[in-house]
N, C-alpha and C positions, 0 to 999 in steps of 0.2 A: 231248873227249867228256865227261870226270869233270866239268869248268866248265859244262858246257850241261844236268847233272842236277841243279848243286850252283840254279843260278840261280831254278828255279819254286819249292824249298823257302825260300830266302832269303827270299825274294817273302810266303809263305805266312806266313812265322815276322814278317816284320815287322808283318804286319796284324793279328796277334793281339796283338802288343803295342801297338798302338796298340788296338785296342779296348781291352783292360784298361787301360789309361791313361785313358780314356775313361768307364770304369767308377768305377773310383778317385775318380775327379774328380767324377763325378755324387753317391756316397757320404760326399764329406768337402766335401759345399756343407751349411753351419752351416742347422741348421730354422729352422723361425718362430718367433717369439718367443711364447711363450702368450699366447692371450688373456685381457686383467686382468679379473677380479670385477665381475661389474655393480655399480652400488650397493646399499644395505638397500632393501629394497622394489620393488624393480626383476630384471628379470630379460631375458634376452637371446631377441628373437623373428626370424622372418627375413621382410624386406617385399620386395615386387617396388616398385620406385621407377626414374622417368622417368632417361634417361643423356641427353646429347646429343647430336642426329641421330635421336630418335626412336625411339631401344632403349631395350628393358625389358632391367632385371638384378635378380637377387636376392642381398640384402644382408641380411649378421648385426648386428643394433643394439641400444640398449635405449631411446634416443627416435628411433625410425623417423619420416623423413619422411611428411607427409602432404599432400594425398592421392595414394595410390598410383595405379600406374597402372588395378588393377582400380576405384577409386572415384574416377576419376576424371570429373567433369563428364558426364554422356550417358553414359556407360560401359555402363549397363546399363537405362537406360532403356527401353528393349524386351522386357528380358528381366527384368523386373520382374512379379510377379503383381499382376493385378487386382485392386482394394481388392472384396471381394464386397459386394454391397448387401444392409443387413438392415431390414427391416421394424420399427414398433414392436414392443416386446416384448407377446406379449397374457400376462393379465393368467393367473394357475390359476382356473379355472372350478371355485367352490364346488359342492357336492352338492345337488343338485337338494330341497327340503324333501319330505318322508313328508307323504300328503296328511292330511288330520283323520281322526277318526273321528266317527262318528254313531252314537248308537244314539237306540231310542224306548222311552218306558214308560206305563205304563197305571195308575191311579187309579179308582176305581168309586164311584159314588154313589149312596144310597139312592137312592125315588123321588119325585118331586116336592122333590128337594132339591140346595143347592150348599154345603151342610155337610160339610169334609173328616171324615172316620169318623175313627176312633182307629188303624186299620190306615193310614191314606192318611196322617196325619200320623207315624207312624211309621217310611216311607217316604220321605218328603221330608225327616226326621231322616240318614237313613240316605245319600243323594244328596249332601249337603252335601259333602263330599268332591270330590267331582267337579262338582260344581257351578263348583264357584270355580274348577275349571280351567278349563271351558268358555269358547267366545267366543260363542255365541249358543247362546238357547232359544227354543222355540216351542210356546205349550200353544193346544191345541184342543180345547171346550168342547161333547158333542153329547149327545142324547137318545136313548129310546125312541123309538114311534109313539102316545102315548098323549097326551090333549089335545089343542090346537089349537095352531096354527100360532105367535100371535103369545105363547102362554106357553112354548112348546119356545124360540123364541128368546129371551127372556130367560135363560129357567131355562140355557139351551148357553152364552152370552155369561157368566152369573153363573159359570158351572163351571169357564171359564177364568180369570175375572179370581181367583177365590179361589188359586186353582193358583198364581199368579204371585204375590199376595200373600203366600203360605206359602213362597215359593221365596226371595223378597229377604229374610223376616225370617232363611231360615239361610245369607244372606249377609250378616249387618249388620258391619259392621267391617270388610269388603271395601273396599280402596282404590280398585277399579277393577269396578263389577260385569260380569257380560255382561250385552248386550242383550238385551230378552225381547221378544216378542210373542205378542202372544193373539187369540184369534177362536172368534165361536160358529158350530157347525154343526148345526142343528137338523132332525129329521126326516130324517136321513140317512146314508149312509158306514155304515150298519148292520154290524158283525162277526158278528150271528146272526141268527135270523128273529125276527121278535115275535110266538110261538104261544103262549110259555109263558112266566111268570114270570124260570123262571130263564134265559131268552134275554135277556128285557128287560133284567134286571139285568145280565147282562154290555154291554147297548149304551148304560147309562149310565154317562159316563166323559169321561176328561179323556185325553187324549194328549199327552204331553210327546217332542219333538223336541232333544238335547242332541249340539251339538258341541263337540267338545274334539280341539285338537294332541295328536298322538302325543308321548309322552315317560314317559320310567320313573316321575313321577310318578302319572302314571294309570295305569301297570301295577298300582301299590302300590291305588291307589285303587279301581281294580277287585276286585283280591284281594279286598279287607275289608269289600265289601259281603257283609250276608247273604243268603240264599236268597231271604226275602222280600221284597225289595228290589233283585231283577236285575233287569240293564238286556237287553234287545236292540239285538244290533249291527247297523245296516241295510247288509246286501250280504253277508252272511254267511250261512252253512247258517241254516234256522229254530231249530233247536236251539242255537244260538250260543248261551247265556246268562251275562250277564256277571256272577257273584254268587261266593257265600262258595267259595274255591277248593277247601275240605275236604270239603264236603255237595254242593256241584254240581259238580265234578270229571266225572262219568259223561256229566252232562248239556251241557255245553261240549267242546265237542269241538277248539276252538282257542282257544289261550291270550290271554289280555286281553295 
C-alpha cells in the first residue's frame, strides 16, 4: 500500500527535474556574439531582400543588397502616381496702364486779330511744363459773327497756326516734340451769343486740346501752374480747374 502512494510522487519529482535540467541548459547556451561597428561613414539599416524559393526576409546590413524586393522590377508599377500634366507657365499679367488725361484751355483775341495778347503769351509761358509731357495737341482757331465768310476763315485758321507757333518755340530743345494739329472754325461752335461786345470777345479764341500720361510728374506740373493759367480737365466736374494749388484749392475740388 505505503509502495503504491510512494510511486505517483516519484513520478512527479522526476519531471521536475528534468524540467529544471531543461531550464539550466536553455540559460547557460553562450549569446551571440555582438555585432561589429559598421564602418566611418556608414551605418547599419534593415532591407527586405529576395531568399530562395521566393521568400522575402529582412536583414540587418550596411551595404544591403539591391534591388529589394519592394523595388523590385514592376513592383509598383500600378501603384505609382500619375506624372500630373502642366500647362505652360503663363506669364504675371502686368497692371493694366492709367488711361491719359485730357484737359482744354482757352486764349482770347482781340478783334479782327491773330496777335497772341501779352496775357495769351503769358499763358503758353506758364503750359510749358506740361506741355513737354504731353503726347499730342490740338489747337482750334474760331470767330465772332462779324464779317464775312471767307475773312472769318482765314482770321480762325490764322488763330490756330499762331497757337501752335507759340507752343513749339516753349518746346525748342525738346528731343522728342508731341504732335500738334490745328484747324480753323469760322462762324461757329459760338460759347456765347453775339449781342454784345463782351460776348463777341469771349467767342474769339483759340482752344487748345492737351493730352498727357498720368504720372507724378504731371501732378508736380499741375501744382505750379498759376490761377491764370488753369487748365480744364475733360470728364471731370466743370469746376475741375487745374491751377496754382494755394489760390485755387476752393475752386478744384479733385486733386491734379
Amino acid at each position: 500500500m505505503i509502495l503504491r502512494l510512494l510511486h505517483p510522487l516519484a513520478a512527479l519529482r522526476t519531471g521536475m527535474q528534468v524540467a529544471m535540467a531543461m531550464v539550466m541548459a536553455s540559460c547557460s547556451t553562450p549569446p551571440s556574439p555582438p555585432q561589429p561597428l559598421p564602418p566611418p561613414g556608414h551605418a547599419y539599416r534593415v532591407a527586405q531582400v529576395e531568399r530562395p524559393g521566393g521568400h522575402a526576409a529582412y536583414v540587418s546590413c550596411v551595404d544591403c543588397p539591391a534591388p529589394t524586393r519592394k523595388t523590385l522590377p514592376g513592383a509598383d508599377k500600378h501603384s505609382a502616381a500619375a506624372p500630373v500634366p502642366r500647362g505652360p507657365v503663363q506669364p504675371a499679367r502686368a497692371p493694366a496702364p492709367r488711361p491719359p488725361r485730357r484737359f482744354t484751355a482757352v486764349l482770347q483775341f482781340d478783334l479782327n486779330s491773330a496777335t497772341l495778347t501779352a496775357q495769351a503769351r503769358a499763358q503758353t509761358d506758364a503750359w510749358a511744363a506740361v506741355l513737354r509731357l504731353s503726347t499730342h495737341v490740338q489747337v482750334s482757331g474760331f470767330t465772332d459773327d462779324l464779317g464775312g465768310p471767307r475773312l472769318n476763315a482765314r482770321l480762325a485758321e490764322a488763330r490756330s497756326q499762331v497757337v501752335m507757333s507759340a507752343l513749339r518755340e516753349r518746346l525748342d530743345g525738346l528731343a522728342t516734340a508731341p504732335p500738334m494739329s490745328g484747324t480753323g472754325k469760322p462762324l461757329c461752335c459760338y460759347v456765347s451769343d453775339n449781342r454784345s461786345e463782351a460776348q463777341r470777345r469771349v467767342n474769339r479764341r483759340a482752344e487748345l486740346h492737351i493730352t498727357v500720361p498720368e504720372g507724378p510728374e504731371l501732378v508736380r506740373a499741375l501744382q505750379a501752374l498759376p490761377l491764370t493759367a488753369r487748365l480744364h480737365e475733360l470728364g471731370s466736374q466743370p469746376a475741375a480747374l487745374m491751377g496754382d494749388a494755394r489760390t485755387n484749392a476752393s475752386s478744384r475740388p479733385t486733386q491734379p
